[in-house]
LONUTOR-885452 format. One record per residue (C-alpha): x, y, z; residue in three letters. Coordinates in nm, 3 decimals, padded with zeros to 5 digits. Layout:
REM LONUTOR-885452
SITE      xx      yy      zz type
SITE       X       Y       Z  ALA
...
This chain:
REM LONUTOR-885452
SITE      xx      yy      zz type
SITE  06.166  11.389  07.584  UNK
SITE  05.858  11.502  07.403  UNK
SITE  05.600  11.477  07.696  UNK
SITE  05.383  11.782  07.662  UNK
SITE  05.406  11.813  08.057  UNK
SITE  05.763  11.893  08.050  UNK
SITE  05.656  12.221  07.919  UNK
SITE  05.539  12.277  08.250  UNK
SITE  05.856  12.276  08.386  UNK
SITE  06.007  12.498  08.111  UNK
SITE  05.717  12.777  08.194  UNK
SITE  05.835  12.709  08.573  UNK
SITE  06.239  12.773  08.458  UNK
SITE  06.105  13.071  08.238  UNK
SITE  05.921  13.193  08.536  UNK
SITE  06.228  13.200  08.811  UNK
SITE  06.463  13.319  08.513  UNK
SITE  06.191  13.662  08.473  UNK
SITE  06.138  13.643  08.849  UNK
SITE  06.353  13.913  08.976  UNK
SITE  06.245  14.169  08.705  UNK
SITE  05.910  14.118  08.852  UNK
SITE  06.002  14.192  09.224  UNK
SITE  06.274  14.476  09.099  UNK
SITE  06.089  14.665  08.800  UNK
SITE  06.365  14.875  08.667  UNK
SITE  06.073  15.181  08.570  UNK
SITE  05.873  15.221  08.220  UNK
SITE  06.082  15.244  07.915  UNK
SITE  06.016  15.469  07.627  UNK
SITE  05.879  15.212  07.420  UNK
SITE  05.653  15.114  07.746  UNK
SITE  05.583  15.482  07.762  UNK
SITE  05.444  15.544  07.411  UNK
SITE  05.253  15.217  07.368  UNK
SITE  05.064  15.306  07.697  UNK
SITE  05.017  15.727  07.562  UNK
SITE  04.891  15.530  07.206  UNK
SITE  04.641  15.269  07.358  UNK
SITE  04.475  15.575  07.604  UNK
SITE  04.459  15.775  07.291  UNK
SITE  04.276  15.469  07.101  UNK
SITE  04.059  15.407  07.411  UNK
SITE  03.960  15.788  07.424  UNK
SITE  03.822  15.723  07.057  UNK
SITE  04.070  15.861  06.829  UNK
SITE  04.048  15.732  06.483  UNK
SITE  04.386  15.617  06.389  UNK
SITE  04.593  15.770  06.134  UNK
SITE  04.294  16.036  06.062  UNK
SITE  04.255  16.145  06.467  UNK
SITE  04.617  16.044  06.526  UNK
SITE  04.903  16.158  06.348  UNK
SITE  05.153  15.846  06.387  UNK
SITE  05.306  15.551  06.176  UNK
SITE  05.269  15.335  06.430  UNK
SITE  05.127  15.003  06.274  UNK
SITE  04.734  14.934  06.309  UNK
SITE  04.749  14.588  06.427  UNK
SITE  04.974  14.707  06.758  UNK
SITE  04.818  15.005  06.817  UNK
SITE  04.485  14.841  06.818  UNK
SITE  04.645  14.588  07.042  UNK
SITE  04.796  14.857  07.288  UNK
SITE  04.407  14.992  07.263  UNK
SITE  04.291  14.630  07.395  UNK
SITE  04.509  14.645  07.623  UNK
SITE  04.521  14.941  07.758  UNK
SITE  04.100  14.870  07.817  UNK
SITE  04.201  14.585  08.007  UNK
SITE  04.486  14.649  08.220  UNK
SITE  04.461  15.071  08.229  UNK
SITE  04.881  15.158  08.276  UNK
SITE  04.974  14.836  08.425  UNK
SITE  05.353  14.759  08.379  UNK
SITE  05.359  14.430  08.586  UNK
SITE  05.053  14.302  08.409  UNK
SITE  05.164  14.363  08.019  UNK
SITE  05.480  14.210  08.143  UNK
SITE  05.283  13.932  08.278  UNK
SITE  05.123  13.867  07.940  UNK
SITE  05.460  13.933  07.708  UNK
SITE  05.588  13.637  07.927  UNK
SITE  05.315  13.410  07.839  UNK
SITE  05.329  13.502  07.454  UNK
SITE  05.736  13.411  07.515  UNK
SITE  05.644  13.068  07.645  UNK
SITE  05.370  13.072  07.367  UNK
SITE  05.616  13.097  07.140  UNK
SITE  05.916  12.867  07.246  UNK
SITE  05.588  12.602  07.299  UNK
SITE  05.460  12.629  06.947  UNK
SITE  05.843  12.630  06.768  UNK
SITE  05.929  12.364  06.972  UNK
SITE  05.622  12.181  06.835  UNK
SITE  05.649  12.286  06.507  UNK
SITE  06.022  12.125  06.508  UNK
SITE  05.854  11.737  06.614  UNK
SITE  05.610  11.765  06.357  UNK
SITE  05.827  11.841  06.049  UNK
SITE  06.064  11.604  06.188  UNK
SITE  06.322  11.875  06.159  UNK
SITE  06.544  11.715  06.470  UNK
SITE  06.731  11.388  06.536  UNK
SITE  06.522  11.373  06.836  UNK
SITE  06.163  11.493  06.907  UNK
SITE  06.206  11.683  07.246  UNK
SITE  06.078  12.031  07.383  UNK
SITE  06.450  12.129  07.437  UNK
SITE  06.375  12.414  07.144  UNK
SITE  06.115  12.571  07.366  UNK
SITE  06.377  12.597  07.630  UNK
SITE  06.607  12.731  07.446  UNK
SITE  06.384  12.965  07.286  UNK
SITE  06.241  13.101  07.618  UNK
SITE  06.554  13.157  07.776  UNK
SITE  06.718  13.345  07.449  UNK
SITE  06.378  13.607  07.466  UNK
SITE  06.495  13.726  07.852  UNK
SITE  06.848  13.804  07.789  UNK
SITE  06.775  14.154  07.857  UNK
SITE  06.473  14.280  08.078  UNK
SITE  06.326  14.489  07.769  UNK
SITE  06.225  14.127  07.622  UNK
SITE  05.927  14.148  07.905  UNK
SITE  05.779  14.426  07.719  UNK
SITE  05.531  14.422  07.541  UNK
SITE  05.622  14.562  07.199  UNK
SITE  05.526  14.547  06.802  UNK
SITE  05.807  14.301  06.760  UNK
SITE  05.661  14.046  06.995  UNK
SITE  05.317  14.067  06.884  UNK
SITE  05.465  14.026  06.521  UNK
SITE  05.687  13.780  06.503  UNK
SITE  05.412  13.523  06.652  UNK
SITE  05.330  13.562  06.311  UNK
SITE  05.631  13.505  06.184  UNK
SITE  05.649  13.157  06.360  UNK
SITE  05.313  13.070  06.188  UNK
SITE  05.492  13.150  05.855  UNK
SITE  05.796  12.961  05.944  UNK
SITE  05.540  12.624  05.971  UNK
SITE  05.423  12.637  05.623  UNK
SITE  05.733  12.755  05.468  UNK
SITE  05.832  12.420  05.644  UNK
SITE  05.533  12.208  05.492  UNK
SITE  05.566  12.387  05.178  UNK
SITE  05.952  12.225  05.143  UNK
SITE  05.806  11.904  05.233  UNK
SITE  05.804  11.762  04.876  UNK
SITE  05.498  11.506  04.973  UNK
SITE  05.269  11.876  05.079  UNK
SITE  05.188  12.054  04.795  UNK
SITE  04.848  12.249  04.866  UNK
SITE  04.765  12.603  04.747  UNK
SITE  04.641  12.691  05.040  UNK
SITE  04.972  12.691  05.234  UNK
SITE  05.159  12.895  05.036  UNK
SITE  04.856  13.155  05.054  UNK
SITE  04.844  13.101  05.434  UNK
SITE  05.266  13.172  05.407  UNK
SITE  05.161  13.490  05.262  UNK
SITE  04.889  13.587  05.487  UNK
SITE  05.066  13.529  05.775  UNK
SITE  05.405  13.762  05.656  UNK
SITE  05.127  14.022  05.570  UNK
SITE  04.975  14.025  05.904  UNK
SITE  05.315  14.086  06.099  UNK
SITE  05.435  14.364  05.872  UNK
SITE  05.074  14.508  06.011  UNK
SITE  05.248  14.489  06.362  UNK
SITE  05.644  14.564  06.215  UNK
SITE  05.622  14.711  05.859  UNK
SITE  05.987  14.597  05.819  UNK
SITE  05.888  14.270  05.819  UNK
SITE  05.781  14.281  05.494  UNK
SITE  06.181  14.212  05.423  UNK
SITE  06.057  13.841  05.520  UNK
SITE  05.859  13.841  05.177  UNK
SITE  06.172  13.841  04.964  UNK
SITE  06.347  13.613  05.153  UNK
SITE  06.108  13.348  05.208  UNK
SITE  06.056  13.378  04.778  UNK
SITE  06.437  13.335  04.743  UNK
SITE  06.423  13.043  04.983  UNK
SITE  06.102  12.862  04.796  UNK
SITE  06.334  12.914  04.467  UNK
SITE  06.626  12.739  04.588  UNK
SITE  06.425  12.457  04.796  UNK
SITE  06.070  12.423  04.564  UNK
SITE  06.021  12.399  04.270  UNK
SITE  05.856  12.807  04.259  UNK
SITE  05.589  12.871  03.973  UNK
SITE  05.517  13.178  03.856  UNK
SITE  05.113  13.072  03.973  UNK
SITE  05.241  13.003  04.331  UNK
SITE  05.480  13.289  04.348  UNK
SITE  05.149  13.528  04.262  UNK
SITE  04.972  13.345  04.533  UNK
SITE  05.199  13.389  04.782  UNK
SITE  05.250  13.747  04.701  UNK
SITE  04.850  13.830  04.655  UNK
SITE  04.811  13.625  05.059  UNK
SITE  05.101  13.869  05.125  UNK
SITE  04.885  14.175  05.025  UNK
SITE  04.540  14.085  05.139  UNK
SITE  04.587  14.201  05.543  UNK
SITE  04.655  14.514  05.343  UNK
SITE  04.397  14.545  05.071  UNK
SITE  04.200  14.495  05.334  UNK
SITE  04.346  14.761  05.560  UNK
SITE  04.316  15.006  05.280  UNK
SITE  03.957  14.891  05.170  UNK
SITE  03.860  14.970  05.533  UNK
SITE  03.997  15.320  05.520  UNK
SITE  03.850  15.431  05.201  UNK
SITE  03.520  15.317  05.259  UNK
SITE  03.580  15.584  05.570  UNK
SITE  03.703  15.801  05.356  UNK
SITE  04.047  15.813  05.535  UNK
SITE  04.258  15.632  05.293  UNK
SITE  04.505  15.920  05.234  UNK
SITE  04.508  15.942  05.664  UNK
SITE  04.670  15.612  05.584  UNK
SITE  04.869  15.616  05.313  UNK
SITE  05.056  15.950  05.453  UNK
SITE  05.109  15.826  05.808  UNK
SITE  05.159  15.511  05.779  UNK
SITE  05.262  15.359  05.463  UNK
SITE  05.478  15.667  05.373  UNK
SITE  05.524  15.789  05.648  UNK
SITE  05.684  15.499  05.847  UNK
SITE  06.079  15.548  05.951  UNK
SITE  06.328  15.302  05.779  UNK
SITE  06.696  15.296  05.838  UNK
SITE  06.609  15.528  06.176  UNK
SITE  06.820  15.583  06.492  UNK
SITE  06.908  15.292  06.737  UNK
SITE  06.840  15.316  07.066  UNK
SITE  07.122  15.106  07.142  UNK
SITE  07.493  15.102  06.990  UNK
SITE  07.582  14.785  06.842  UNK
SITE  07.868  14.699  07.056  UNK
SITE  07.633  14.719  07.353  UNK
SITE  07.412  14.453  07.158  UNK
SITE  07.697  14.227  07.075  UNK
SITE  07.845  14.250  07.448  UNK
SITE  07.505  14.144  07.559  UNK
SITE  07.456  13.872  07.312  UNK
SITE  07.814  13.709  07.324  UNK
SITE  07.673  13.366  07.485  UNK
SITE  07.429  13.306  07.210  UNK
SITE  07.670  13.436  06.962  UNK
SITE  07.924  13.188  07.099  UNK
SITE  07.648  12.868  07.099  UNK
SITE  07.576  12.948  06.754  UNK
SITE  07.938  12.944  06.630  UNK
SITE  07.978  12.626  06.828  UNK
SITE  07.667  12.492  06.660  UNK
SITE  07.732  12.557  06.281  UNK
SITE  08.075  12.389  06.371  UNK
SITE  07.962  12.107  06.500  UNK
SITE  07.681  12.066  06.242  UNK
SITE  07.919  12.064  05.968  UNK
SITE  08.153  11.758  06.157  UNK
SITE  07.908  11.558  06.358  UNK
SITE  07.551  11.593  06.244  UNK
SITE  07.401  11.300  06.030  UNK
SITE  07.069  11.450  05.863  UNK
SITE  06.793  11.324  05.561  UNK
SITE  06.815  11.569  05.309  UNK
SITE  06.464  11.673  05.469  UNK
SITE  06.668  11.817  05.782  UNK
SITE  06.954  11.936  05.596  UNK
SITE  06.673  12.107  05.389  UNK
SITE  06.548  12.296  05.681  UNK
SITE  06.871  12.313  05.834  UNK
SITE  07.020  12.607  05.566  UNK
SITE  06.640  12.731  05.562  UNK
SITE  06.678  12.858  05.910  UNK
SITE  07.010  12.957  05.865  UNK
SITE  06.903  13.190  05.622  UNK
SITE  06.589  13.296  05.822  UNK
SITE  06.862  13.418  06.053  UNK
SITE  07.019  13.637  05.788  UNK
SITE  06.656  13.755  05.656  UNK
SITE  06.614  13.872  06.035  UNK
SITE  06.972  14.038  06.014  UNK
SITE  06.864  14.235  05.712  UNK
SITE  06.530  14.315  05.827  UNK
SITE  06.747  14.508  06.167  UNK
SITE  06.941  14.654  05.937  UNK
SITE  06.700  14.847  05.744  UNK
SITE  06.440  14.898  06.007  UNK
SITE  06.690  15.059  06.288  UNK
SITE  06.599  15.171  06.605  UNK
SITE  06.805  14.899  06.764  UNK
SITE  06.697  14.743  07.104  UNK
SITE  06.741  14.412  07.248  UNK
SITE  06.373  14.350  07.218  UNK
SITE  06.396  14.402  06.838  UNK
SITE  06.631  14.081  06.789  UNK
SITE  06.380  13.871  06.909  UNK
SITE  06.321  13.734  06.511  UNK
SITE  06.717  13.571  06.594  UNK
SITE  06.553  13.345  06.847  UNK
SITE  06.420  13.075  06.622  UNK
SITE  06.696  13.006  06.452  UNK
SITE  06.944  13.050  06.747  UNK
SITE  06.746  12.785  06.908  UNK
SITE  06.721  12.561  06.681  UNK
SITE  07.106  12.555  06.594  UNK
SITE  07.157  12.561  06.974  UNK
SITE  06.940  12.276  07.042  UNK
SITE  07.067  12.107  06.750  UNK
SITE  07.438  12.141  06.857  UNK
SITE  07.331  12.032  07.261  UNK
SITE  07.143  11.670  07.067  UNK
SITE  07.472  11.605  06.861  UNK
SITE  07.707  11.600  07.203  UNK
SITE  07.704  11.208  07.293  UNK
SITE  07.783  11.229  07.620  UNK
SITE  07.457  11.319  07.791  UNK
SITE  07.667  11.484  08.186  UNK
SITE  07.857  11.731  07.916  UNK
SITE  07.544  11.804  07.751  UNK
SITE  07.339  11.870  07.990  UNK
SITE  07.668  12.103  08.151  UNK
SITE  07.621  12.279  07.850  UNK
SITE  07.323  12.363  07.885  UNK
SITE  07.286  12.460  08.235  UNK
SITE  07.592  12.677  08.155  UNK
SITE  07.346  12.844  07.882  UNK
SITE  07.094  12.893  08.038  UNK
SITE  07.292  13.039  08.391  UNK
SITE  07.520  13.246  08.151  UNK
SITE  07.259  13.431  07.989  UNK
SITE  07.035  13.486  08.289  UNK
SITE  07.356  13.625  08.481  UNK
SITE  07.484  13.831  08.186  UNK
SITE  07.105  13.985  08.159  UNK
SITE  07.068  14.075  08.550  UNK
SITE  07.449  14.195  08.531  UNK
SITE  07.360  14.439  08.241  UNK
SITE  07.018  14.508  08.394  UNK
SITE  07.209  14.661  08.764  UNK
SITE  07.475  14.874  08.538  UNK
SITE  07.749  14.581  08.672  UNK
SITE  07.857  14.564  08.257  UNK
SITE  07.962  14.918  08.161  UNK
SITE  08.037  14.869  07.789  UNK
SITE  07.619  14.772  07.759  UNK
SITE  07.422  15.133  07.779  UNK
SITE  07.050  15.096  07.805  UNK
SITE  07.018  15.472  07.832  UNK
SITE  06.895  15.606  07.549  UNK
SITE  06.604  15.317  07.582  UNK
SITE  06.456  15.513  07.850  UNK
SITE  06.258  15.864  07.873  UNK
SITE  06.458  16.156  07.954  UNK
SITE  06.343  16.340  08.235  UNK
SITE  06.143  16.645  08.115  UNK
SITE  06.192  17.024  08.288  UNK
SITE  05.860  17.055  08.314  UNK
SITE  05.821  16.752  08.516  UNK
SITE  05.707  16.951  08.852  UNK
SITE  05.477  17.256  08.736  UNK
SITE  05.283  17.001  08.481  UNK
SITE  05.069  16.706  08.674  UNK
SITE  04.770  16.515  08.577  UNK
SITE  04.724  16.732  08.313  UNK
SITE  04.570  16.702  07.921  UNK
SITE  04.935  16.797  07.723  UNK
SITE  05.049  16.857  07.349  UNK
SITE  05.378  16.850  07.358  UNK
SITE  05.520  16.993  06.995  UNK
SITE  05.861  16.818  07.070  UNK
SITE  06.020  16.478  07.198  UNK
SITE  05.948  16.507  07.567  UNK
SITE  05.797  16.202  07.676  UNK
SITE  05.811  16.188  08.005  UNK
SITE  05.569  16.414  08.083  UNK
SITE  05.314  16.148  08.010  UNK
SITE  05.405  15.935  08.289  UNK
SITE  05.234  16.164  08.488  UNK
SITE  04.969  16.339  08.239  UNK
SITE  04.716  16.267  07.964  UNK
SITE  04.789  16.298  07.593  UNK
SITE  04.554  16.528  07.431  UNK
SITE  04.488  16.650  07.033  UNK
SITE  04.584  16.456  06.751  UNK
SITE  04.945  16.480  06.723  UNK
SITE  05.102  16.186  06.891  UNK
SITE  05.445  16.155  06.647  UNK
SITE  05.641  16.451  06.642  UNK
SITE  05.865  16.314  06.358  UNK
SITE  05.513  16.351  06.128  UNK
SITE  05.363  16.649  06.304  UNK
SITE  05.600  16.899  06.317  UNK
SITE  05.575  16.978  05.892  UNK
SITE  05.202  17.047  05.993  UNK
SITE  05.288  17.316  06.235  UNK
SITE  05.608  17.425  06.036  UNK
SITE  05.390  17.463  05.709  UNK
SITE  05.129  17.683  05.798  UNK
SITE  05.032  17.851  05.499  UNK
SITE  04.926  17.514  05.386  UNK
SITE  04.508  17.538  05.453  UNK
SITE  04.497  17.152  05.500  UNK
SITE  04.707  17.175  05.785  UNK
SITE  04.588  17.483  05.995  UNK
SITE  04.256  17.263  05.929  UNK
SITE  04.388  16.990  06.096  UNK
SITE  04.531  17.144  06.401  UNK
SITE  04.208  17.310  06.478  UNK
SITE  03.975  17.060  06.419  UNK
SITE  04.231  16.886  06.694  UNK
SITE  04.209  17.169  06.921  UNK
SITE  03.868  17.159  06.878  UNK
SITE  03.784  16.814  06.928  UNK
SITE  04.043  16.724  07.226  UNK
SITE  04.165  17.093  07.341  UNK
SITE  04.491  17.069  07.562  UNK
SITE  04.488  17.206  07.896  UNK
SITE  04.874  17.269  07.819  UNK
SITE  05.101  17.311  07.522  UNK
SITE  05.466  17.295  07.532  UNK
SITE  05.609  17.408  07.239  UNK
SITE  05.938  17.575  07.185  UNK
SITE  06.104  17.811  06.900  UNK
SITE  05.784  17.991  06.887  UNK
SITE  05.610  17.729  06.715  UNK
SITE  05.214  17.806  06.845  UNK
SITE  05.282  18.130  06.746  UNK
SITE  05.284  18.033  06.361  UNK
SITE  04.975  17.831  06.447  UNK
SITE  04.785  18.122  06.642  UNK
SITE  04.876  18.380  06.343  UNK
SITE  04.595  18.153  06.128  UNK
SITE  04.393  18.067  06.426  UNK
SITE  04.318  18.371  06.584  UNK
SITE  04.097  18.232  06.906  UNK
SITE  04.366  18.027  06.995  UNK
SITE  04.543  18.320  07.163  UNK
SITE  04.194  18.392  07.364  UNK
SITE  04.176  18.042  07.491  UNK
SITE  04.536  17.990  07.580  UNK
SITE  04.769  18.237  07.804  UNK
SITE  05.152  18.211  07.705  UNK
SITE  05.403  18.113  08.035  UNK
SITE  05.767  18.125  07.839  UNK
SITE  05.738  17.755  07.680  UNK
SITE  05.426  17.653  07.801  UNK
SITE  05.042  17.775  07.680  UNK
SITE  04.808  17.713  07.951  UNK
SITE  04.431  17.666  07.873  UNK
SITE  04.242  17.980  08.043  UNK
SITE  03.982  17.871  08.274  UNK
């Protein structure tokens, strides 16, 4: 059960499960959308944060940058990689399980699991902040693991616990939440000194002294600390309603309720496993909280559930003794999901809405094409078909700076953007460039007013 080629022939299930999204792209999503506008902005040498008004979190958006020099606006081929950081994953959790000895049985069946769980909805293929992150995550999960293993004790892995937490709150700030949680768990499993609790905490904060070292010796620190650190959205709007979410995820709900059952009848563990049994159970309600407070709800975002669903699932498919019903169970998982995710994906499920995930179609769509925009509003979709231009990439952080004009820092910033990376076209509504033209005077040479739109005279 645990030969390593097997998880060839998970990759190959993993592979025809995704395969149809592949042939049938259902179009860019926002999130697609604005990772793509953020890497060409990074690739066009925009200093983040100081060049780039967003809160978007440096380790992703210099990701998206890499990316975006490698594969230019390539949906099939980010796609192409999120699946192989999936399989990545499920591979690495899967092995992380034999090692600590956390099963009855050493087998790959996690990784399974695992995969399958990250495609229940076709916006798992992308490739977003949460994916890139919660690889971290799993890395944390490992010593957290060792660290509970009363014959480990080593400095060093509760400092690489720490470092590993801080680097994926550099790709999802919320997932600093993981910090408290994984202290509360080390208090009721370890025995937690006040030494080791300061160690993990400083290996927590290091990605981020760092950070901050990097932007002061730049002299850009308050760039930082205003965009991103204080500036980042908690609590925010979700892009999908949470019935939607718990339509789509009523198999794995249903598994897990089935597996905690079972668990507490059948299952025979060392203290060990029952140890790291109610460890991931309450990594799964860490990952509930950190949803909670972070918003902006999306299936992709609930991809921090799929360690612990798959290891209860896995767990709950091992304990049933008759191999036939088993393995009925888990062909019915695996089917279930993929047929509830292509069901949802073609509109054939009308309580799930994946509307709000997408970019609304802009009015400005047809007179505005392959052109260098600011757009001093929400409207994305223009930049599936133009350029992003200036410095102002978040509109949620921008629009004080061309509310508040009589502050000079501001008017200082918008035209060292407009000199620096001048827009061929502005769209900007409620008169808002005419606030900005009152203090910059030339602006209204260089730019010819058309209703919403300010067009850059030739």
């Amino acid at each position: 059960m645990n030969d390593p080629y097997r998880l060839l022939g998970i990759l190959v299930i993993l592979i025809l499960v995704s395969m149809a999204l592949f042939i049938d792209p259902i179009g860019i999503l926002l999130s697609d959308l604005k990772s793509i506008v953020l890497g060409e902005a990074l690739h066009d040498g925009k200093t983040l944060y100081s060049k780039l008004v967003t809160d978007s979190p440096p380790l992703a958006a210099w990701f998206f940058g890499l990316v975006e020099w490698v594969f230019g606006r390539s949906l099939t081929a980010r796609h192409i990689l999120a699946l192989c950081i999936i399989f990545f994953q499920g591979s690495y959790f899967a092995i992380l399980l034999i090692n600590n000895k956390a099963q009855s049985e050493s087998t790959y069946l996690p990784a399974l699991i695992f995969g399958v769980l990250c495609l229940y909805s076709f916006d798992m293929l992308s490739l977003s902040n949460e994916l890139l992150g919660s690889s971290f995550l799993l890395f944390s999960l490992n010593n957290l693991f060792k660290e509970v293993e009363f014959r480990i004790q080593e400095d060093n892995i509760l400092l690489n616990l720490g470092v590993y937490l801080g680097i994926a709150s550099l790709f999802v700030l919320s997932y600093a939440v993981y910090l408290p949680g994984v202290i509360i768990i080390l208090i009721i499993f370890t025995r937690l000194t006040l030494r080791k609790g300061l160690l993990l905490i400083f290996g927590f904060l290091l990605p981020h002294l760092l950070l901050m070292v990097w932007y002061f010796v730049k002299g850009n620190f308050g760039s930082l600390w205003r965009n991103f650190y204080h500036g980042s959205e908690w609590i925010a709007e979700n892009l999908m309603s949470l019935s939607s979410l718990v339509y789509l995820s009523l198999i794995p709900i249903a598994y897990l309720v089935l597996s905690v059952v079972m668990l507490n009848r059948e299952a025979r563990l060392t203290k060990y496993q029952s140890q790291l049994l109610q460890i991931m159970f309450v990594w799964l309600l860490i990952a509930v909280i950190e949803l909670i407070v972070s918003g902006k709800m999306t299936p992709a975002r609930v991809i921090t559930f799929a360690p612990p669903l798959s290891y209860f699932t896995s767990h709950y498919l091992l304990l049933i003794r008759r191999k036939w019903i088993g393995e009925m169970m888990l062909w019915t998982f695996i089917l279930g999901i993929t047929a509830s995710s292509y069901l949802a994906r073609y509109n054939r499920i009308s309580v799930i809405d994946y509307s709000r995930m997408f970019p609304i179609e802009s009015n400005f769509t047809n007179p505005i094409q392959e052109k260098r925009v600011l757009v001093l509003g929400s409207d994305w979709a223009l930049f599936k078909t133009n350029q992003f231009a200036s410095y102002f990439y978040d509109w949620r952080l921008s629009e004080p700076i061309f509310t508040l004009t009589d502050d000079f820092e501001n008017v200082v910033l918008i035209d060292q953007s407009f000199t620096a990376d001048p827009p061929e076209v502005i769209i900007a509504k409620n008169n808002l460039m005419e606030h900005v033209m009152a203090r910059i005077p030339r602006l209204r040479i260089q730019y010819s007013r058309q209703g919403d739109l300010y067009i850059l005279n030739p």
